[in-house]
Every structure is written in structure tokens, then in C-alpha cells.
MMTF fields as JSON, N, C-alpha, C and O atoms, coordinates in Angstrom:
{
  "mmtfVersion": "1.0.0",
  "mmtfProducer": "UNKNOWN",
  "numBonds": 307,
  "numAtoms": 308,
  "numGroups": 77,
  "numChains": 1,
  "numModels": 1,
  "chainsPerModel": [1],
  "groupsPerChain": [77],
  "chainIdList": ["A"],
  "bondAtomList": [4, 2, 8, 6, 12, 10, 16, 14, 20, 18, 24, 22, 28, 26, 32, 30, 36, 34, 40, 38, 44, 42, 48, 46, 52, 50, 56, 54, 60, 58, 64, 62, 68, 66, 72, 70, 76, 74, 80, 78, 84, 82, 88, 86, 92, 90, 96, 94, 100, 98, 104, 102, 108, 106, 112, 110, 116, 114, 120, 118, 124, 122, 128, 126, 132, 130, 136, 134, 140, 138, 144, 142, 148, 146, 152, 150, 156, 154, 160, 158, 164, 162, 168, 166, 172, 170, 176, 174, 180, 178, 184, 182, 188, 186, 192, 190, 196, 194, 200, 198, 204, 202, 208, 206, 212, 210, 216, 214, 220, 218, 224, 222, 228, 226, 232, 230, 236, 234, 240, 238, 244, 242, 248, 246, 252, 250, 256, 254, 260, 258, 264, 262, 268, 266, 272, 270, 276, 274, 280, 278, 284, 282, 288, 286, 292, 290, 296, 294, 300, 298, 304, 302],
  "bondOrderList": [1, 1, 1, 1, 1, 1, 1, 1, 1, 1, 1, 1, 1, 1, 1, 1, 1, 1, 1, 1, 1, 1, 1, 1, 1, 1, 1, 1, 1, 1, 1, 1, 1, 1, 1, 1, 1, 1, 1, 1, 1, 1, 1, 1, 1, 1, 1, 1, 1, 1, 1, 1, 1, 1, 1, 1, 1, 1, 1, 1, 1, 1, 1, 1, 1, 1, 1, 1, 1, 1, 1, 1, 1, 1, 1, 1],
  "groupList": [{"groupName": "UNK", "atomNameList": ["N", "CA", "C", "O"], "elementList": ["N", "C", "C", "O"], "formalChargeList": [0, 0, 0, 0], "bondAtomList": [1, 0, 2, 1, 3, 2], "bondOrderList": [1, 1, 2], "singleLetterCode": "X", "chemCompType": "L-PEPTIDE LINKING"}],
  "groupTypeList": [0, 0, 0, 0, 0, 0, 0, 0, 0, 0, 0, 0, 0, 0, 0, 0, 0, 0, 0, 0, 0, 0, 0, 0, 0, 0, 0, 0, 0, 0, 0, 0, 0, 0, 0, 0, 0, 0, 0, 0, 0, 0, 0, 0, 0, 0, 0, 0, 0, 0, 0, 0, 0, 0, 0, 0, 0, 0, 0, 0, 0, 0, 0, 0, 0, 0, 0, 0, 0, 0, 0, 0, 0, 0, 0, 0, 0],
  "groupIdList": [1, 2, 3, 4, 5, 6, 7, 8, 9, 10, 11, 12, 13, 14, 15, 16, 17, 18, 19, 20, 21, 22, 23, 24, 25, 26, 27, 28, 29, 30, 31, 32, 33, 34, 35, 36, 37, 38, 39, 40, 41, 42, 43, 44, 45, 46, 47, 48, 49, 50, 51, 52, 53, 54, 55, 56, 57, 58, 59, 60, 61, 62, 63, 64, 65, 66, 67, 68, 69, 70, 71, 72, 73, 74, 75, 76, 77],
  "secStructList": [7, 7, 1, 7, 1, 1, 1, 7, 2, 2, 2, 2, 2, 2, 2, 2, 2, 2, 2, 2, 2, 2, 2, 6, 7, 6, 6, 2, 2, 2, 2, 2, 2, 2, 2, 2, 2, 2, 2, 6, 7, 7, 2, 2, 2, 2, 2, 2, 2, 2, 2, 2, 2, 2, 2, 2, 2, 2, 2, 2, 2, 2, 2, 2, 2, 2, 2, 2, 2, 2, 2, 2, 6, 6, 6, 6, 7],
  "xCoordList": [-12.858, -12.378, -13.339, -14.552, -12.695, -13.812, -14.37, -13.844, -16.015, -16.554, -15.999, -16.354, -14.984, -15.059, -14.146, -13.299, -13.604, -12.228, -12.719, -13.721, -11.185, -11.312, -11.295, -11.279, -11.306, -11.489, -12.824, -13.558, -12.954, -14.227, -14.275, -13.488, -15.228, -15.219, -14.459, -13.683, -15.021, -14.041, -12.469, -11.86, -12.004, -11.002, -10.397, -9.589, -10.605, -10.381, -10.582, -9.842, -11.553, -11.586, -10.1, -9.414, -9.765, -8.679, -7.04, -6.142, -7.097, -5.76, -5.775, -5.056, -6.269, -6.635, -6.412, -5.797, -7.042, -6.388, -5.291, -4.783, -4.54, -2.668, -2.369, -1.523, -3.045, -1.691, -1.823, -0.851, -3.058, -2.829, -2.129, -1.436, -2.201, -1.514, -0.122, 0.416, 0.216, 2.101, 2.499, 3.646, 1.415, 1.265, 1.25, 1.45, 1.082, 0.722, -0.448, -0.583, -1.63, -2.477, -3.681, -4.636, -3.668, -4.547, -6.053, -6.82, -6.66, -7.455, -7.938, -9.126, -7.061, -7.708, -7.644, -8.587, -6.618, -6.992, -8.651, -9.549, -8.681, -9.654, -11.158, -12.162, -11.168, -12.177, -12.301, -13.349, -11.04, -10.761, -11.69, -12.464, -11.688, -11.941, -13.233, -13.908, -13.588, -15.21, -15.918, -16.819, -15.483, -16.291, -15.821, -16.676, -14.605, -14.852, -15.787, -16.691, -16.261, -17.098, -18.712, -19.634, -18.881, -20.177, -20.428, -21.516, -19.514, -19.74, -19.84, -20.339, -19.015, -19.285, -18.429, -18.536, -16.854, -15.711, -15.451, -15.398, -15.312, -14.691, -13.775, -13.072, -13.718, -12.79, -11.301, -10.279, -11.725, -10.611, -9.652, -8.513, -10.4, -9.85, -9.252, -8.031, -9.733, -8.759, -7.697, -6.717, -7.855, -6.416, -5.209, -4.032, -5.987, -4.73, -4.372, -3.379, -4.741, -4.531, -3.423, -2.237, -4.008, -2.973, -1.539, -0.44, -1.78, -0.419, 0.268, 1.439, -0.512, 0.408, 1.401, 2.59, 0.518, 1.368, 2.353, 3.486, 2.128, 3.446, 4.596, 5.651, 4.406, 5.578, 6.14, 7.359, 5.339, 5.788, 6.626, 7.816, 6.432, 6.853, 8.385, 9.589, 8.066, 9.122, 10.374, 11.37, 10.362, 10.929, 11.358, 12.578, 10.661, 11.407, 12.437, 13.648, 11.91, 13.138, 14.463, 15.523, 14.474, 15.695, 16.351, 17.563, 15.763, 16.568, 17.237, 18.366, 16.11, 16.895, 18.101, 18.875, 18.273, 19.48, 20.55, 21.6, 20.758, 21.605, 23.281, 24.434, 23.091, 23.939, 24.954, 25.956, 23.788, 24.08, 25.247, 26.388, 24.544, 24.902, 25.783, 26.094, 26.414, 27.706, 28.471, 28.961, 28.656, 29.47, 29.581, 30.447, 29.034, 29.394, 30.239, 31.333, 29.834, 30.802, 32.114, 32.953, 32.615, 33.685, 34.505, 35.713, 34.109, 34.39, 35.046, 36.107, 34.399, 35.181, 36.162, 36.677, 36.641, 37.382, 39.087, 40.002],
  "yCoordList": [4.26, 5.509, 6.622, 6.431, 7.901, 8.63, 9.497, 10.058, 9.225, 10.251, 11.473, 11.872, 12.484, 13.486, 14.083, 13.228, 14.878, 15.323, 15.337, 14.925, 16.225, 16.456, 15.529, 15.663, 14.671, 13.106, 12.786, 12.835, 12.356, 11.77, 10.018, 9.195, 9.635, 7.871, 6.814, 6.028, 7.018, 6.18, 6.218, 5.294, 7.345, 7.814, 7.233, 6.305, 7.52, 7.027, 5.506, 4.975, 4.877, 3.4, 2.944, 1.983, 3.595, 3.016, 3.257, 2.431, 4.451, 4.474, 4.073, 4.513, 3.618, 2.467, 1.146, 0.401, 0.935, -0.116, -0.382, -1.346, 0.676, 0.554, 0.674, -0.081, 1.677, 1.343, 0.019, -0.471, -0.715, -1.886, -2.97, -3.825, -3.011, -3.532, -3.715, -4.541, -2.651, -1.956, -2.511, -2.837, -2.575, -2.464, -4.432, -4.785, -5.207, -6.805, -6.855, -8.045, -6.045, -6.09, -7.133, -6.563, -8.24, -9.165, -8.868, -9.623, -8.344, -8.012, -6.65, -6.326, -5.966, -4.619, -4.83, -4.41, -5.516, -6.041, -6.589, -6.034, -7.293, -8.25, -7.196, -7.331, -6.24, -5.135, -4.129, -3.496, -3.892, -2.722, -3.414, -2.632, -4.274, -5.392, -5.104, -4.362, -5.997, -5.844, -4.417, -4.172, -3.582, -2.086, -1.622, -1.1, -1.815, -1.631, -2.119, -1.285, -3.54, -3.993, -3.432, -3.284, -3.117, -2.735, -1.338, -1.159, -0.503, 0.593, 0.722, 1.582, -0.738, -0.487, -0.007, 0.015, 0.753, 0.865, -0.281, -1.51, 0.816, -0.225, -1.127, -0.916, -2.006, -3.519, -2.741, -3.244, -1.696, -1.294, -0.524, -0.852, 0.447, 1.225, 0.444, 0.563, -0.608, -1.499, -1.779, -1.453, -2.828, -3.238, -2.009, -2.106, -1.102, 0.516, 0.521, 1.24, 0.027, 0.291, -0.439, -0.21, -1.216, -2.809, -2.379, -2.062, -2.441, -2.37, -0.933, -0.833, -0.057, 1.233, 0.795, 1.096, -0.073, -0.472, -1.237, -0.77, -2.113, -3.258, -2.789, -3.423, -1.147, -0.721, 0.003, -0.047, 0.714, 1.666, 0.471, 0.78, -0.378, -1.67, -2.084, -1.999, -2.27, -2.509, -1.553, -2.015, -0.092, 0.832, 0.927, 0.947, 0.984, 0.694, -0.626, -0.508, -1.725, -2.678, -2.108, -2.248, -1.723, -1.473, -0.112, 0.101, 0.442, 1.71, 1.051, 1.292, -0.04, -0.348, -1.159, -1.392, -1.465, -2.522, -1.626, -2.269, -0.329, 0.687, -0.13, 0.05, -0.615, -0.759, -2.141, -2.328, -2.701, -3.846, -3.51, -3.921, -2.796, -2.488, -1.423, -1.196, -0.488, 0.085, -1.263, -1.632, -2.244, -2.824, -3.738, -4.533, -4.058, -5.1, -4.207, -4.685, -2.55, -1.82, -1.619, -1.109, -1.747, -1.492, -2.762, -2.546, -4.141, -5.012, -4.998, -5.57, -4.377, -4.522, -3.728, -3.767, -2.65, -1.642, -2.131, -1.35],
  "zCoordList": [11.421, 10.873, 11.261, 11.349, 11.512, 11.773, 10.416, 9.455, 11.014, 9.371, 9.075, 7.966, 9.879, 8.91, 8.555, 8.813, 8.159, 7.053, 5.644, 5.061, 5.197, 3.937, 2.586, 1.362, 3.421, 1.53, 1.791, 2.778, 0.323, 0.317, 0.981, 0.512, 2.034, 2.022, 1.502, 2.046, -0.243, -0.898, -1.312, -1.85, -0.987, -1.082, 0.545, 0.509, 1.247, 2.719, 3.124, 3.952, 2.538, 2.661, 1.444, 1.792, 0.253, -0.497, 0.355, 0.519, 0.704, 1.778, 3.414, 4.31, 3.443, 4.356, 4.299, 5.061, 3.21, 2.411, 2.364, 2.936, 1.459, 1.157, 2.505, 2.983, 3.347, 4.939, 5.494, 6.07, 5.377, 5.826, 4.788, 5.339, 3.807, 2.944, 3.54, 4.277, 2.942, 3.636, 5.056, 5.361, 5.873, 7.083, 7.4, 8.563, 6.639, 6.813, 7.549, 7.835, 8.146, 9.032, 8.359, 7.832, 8.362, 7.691, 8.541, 7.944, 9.344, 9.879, 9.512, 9.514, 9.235, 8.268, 7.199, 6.529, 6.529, 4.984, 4.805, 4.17, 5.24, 5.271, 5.709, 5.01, 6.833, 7.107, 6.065, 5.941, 5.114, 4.126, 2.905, 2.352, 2.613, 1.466, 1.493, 0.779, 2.694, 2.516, 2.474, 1.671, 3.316, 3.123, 1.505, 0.79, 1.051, -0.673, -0.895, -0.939, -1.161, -1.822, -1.273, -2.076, 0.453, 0.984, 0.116, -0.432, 0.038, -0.594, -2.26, -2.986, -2.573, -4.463, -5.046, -6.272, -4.215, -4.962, -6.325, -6.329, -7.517, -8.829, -8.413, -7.425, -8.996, -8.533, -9.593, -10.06, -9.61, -11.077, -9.757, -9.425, -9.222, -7.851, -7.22, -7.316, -6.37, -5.882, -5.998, -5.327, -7.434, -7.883, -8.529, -8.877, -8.481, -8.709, -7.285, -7.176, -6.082, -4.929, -4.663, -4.429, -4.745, -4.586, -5.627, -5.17, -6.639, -7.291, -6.782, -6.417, -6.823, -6.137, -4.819, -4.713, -3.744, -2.732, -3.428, -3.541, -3.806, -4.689, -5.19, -5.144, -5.925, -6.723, -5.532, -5.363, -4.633, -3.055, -2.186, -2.131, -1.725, -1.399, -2.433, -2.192, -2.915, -4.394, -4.585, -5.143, -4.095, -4.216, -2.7, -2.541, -1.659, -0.274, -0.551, -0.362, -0.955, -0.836, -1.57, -0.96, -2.34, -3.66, -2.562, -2.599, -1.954, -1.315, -0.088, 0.339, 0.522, 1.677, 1.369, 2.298, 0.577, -0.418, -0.544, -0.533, -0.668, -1.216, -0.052, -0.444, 0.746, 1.655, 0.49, -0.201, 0.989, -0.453, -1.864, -2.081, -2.455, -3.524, -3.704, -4.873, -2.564, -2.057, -2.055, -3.122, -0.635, -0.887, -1.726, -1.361, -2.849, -3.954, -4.86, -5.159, -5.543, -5.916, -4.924, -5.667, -3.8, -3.456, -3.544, -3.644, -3.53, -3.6, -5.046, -5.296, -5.847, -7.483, -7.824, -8.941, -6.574, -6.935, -6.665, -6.928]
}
């Protein structure tokens, strides 16, 4: 990542995180992880990270479904 812009580090190592999360990148998961912990991010930050992706994740599936759930209502009509 490059050092500079407007977030702070830890703020930039956590969305990093979620894009790789989102992203399945088990190699940046796994690089994101440890620089949390090298730097001392709360284990509390994290798991707000993690579940933020889960419900973002969670909410892409249910929209991409909309196709779904059109035709099961036309089916009843």
C-alpha cells in the first residue's frame, strides 16, 4: 500500500482488509491479518470489519436474487 493519503494507516490496513475479504484473496487476507496485529489494531476493529463485510456480502446476495424472487411472484399470479 502506498504511505500516503488522506486515512490514517489503521484505517487503511482495515479496508484492505474488507476488500480482500469481499475479494476471496486468501493471500491478502492472510497479509491484512498480520499487519493488524504488527500494528496493534483492537481485535474489536477487526471483527467490526469482518462482520461489516458479512452483512455487505449478505445484502449483495439478496439483491442479486431479485431475479429469483420476481419470478416466484409471477408464478403465483
Amino acid at each position: 500500500m502506498p504511505p500516503e493519503g488522506a486515512l490514517d494507516e489503521e484505517t487503511r490496513t482495515l479496508i484492505y482488509l474488507a476488500s480482500a475479504l469481499a475479494a476471496s484473496s486468501q493471500a491478502c487476507i492472510q497479509a491484512m491479518a498480520n499487519k493488524a496485529k504488527k500494528q496493534g489494531i483492537a481485535p474489536e476493529k477487526v471483527l467490526e470489519t469482518v462482520r461489516i463485510v458479512r452483512f455487505a456480502l449478505a445484502t449483495k446476495v439478496v439483491g442479486d436474487a431479485e431475479p429469483v424472487f420476481e419470478a416466484m411472484a409471477q408464478e403465483k399470479k
